[in-house]
C-alpha positions in Angstrom: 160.8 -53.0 -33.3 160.9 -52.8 -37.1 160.2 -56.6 -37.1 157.0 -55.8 -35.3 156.1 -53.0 -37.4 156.6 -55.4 -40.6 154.2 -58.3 -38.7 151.7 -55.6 -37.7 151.5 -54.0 -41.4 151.7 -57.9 -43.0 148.4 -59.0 -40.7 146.9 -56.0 -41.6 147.3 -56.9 -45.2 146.3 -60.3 -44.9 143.1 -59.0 -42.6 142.4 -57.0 -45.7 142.9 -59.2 -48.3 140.5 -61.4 -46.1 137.9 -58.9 -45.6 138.1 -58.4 -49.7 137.6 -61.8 -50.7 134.8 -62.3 -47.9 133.4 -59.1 -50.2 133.5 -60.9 -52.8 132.5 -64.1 -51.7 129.3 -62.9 -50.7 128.4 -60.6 -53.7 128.7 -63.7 -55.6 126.5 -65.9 -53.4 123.9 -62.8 -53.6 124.4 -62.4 -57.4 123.9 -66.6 -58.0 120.9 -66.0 -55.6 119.1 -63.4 -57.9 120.3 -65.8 -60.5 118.2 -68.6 -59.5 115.2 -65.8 -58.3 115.3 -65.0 -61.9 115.2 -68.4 -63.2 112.2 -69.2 -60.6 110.2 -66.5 -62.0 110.7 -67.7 -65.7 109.1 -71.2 -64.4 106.2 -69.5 -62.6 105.9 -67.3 -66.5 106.1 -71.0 -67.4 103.2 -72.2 -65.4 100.8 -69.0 -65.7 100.6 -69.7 -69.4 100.8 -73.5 -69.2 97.3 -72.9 -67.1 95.8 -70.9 -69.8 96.3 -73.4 -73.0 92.8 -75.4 -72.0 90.6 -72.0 -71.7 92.3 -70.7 -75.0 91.5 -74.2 -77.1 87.9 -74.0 -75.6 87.5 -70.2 -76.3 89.0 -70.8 -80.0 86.4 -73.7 -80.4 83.2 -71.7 -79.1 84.2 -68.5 -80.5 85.3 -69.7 -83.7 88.5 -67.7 -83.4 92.0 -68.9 -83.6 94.0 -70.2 -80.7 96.7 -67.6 -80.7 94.1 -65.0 -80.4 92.3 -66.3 -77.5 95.6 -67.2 -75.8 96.8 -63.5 -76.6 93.4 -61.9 -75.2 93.6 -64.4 -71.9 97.1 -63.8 -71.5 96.8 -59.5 -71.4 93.9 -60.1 -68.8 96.1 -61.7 -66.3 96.3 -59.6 -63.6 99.2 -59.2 -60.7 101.0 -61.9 -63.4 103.8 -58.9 -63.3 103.5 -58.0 -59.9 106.7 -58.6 -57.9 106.5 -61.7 -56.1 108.4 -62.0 -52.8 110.2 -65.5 -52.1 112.0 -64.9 -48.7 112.3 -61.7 -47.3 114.4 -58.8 -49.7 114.6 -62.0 -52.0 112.2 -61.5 -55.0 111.5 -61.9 -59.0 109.3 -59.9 -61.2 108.1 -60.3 -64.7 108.6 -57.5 -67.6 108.3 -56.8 -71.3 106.3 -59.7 -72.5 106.1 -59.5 -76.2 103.1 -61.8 -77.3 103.6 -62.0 -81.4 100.9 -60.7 -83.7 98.5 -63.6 -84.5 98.4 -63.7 -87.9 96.8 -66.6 -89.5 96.9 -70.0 -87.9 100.9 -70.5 -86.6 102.0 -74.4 -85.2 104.2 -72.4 -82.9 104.0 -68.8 -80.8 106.9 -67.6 -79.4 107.0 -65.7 -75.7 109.9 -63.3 -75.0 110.2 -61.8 -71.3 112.4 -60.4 -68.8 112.4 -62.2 -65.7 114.6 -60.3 -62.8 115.8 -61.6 -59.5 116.5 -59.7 -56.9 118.3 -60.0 -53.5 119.1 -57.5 -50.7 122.2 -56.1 -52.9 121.8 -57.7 -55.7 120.1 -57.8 -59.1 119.8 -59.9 -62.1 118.1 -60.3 -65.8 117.6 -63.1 -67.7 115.6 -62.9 -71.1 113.1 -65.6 -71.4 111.5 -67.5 -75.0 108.5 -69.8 -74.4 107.3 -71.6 -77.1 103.9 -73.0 -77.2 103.4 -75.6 -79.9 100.4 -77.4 -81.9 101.3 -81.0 -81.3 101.7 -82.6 -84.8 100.8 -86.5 -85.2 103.8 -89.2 -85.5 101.8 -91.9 -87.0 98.1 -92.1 -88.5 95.0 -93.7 -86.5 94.7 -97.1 -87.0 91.5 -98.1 -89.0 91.7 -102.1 -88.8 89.2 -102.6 -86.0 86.9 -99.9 -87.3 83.4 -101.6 -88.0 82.8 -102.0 -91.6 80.7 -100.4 -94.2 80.5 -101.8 -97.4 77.2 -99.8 -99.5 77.9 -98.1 -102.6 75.4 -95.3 -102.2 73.8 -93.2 -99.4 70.6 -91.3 -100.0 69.1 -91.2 -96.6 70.0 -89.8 -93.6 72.7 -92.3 -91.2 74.0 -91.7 -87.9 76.7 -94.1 -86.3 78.0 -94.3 -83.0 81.2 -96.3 -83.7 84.5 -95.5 -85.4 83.7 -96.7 -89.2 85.8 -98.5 -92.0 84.1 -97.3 -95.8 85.7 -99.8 -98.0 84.1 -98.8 -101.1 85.9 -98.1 -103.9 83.9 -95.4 -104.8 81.5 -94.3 -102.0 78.8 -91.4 -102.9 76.5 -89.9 -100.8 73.9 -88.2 -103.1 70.5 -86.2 -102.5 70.9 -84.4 -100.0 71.9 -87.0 -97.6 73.2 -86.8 -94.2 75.8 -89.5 -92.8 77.0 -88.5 -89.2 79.6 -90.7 -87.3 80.1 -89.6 -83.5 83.5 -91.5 -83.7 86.2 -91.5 -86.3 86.0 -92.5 -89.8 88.7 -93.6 -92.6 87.1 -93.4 -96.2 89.0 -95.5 -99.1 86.9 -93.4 -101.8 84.5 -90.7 -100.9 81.9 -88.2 -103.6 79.8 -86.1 -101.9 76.8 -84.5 -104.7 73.4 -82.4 -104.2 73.6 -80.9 -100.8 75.0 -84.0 -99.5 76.4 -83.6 -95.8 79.1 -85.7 -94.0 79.8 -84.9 -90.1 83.2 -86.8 -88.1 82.8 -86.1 -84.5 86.6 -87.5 -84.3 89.6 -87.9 -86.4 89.2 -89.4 -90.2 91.6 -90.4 -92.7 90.6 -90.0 -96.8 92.0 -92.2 -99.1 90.5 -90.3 -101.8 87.7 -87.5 -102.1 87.3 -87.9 -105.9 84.7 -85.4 -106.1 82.7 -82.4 -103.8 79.8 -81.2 -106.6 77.5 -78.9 -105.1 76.5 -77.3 -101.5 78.0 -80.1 -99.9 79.4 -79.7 -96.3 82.3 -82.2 -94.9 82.9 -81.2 -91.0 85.9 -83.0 -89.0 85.9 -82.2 -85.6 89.0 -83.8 -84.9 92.3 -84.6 -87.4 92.0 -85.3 -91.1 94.9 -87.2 -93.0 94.4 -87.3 -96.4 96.2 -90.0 -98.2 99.2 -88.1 -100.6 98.3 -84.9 -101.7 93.9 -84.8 -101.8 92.3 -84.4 -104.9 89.1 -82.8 -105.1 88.2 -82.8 -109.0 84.9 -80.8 -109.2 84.3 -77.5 -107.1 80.8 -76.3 -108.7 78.4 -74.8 -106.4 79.4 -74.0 -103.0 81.0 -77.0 -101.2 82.4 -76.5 -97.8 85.5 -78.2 -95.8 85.7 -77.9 -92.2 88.6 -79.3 -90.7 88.9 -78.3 -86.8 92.1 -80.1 -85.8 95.1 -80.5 -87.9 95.4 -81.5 -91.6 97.7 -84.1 -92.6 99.0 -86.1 -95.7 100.2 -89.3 -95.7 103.1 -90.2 -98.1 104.3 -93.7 -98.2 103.0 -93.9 -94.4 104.9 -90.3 -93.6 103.2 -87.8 -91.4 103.4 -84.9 -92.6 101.1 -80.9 -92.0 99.3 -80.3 -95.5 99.8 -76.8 -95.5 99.3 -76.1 -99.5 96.0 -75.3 -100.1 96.0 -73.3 -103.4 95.2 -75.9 -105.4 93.0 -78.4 -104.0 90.6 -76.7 -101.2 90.5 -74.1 -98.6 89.8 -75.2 -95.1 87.4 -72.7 -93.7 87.3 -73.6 -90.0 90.2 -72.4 -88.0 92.0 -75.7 -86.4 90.4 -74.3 -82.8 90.4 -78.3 -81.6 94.5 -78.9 -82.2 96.2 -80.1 -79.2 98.2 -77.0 -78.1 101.2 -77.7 -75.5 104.5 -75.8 -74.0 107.1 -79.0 -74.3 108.5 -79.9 -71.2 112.3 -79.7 -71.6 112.8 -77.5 -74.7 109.7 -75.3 -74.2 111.5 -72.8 -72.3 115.0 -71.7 -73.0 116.5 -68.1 -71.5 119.5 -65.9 -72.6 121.9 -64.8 -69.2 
């Protein structure tokens, strides 16, 4: 009888013990479950902003604004972006507390934090997000070989070409009141622009040297500008103007690098609204358990 009593008591234990970890097995398998719910909703965050990055570049452009801006302004219009979005029955995720940084000056990188929750039937789990959307910086500079070549010393008339364009003049000036326009891309050895002379690069160009902007002159890139070294621009009389819409480069001893010092050579006074903004496939979006 006490034998008995001792199996009875002992299975009951062990029924227990079973009933416990069965308890536990499953609050795990609900708890990775919100786990990966939560991680499905920092991919769709992921996606939602990815799809804005076009509009923002185009808004920046038109509205002569600066890509964080327009992305910021998209990005609070978004609507039901925070909703709670069902997967499979009680299993859902929902987006909270995006902070979007304040967009101050023109940054090569903006930094996303969220919450992104999962959520199963008992079960419930946060994950703090960071996406990181970044200006794509060049790795080498264009090649200017097979540009077609232009070899005058002087401009005084108005020019437009259609083709990319090698000037391998030592010292080419484009004087009184001239206009040279170049649809394409351009690389300059030696460039002076003087007296209301204009120069307009629908693409990327690459300066050698600008050895002198005298006057109301006006030098628009629509695209990249790599200047060889650090530029010099000797003469700033009157009121010259630089427009550079994609990014600004220097070339050292054929290194990339972002010309970010200004103080001393010119002021760029177009926003970079046609850099090639992008969320980086495998490091763009990291989260915190």
């Amino acid at each position: 009888m006490v034998v008995m009593t001792l199996v009875i008591v002992f299975g009951l234990a062990l029924s227990g013990m079973a009933l416990t970890a069965n308890k536990q097995f499953h609050k795990t398998d609900n708890l990775n479950r919100a786990t990966d719910l939560a991680e499905m909703g920092a991919t769709y965050y992921k996606s939602v902003i990815n799809s804005l990055i076009p509009s923002a570049v185009a808004a920046a452009r038109t509205n002569k604004t600066t890509f964080c801006q327009e992305l910021k302004r998209l990005h609070d219009r978004q609507v039901g972006i925070y909703d709670s979005k069902t997967v499979e029955s009680s299993n859902k995720y929902q987006i909270s507390s995006p902070v979007f940084p304040a967009c101050i000056g023109n940054p090569n990188n903006i930094l996303l934090n969220f919450i992104s929750t999962g959520k199963t039937g008992t079960e419930e789990k946060a994950i703090i997000g960071h996406l990181k959307i970044s200006k794509r910086i060049a790795s080498v500079r264009p090649d200017y070989s097979a540009f077609e070549k232009y070899e005058d010393d002087k401009l005084n008339k108005d020019l437009s070409l259609t083709d990319p364009v090698n000037f391998t003049n030592d010292n080419f000036k484009i004087t009184g009141g001239s206009s040279l326009r170049i649809e394409k891309s351009a690389y300059f050895k030696s460039l002076t622009l003087d007296g209301n002379a204009e120069v307009l690069i629908g693409g990327n160009a690459v300066f050698q040297q600008i050895t002198s902007m005298n006057g109301n002159t006006l030098l628009i890139v629509e695209g990249d500008a790599y200047f060889q070294a650090t530029p010099i621009i000797e003469k700033f009389v009157g009121h010259p103007t630089l427009c550079i819409k994609g990014n600004i480069y220097k070339v050292d001893n054929n290194q990339i690098m972002e010309y970010t010092d200004f103080s001393n050579y010119f002021t760029n006074t177009c926003v970079n609204s046609n850099a090639d903004w992008y969320i980086d496939a495998e490091n763009g979006l990291s989260v915190d358990y």
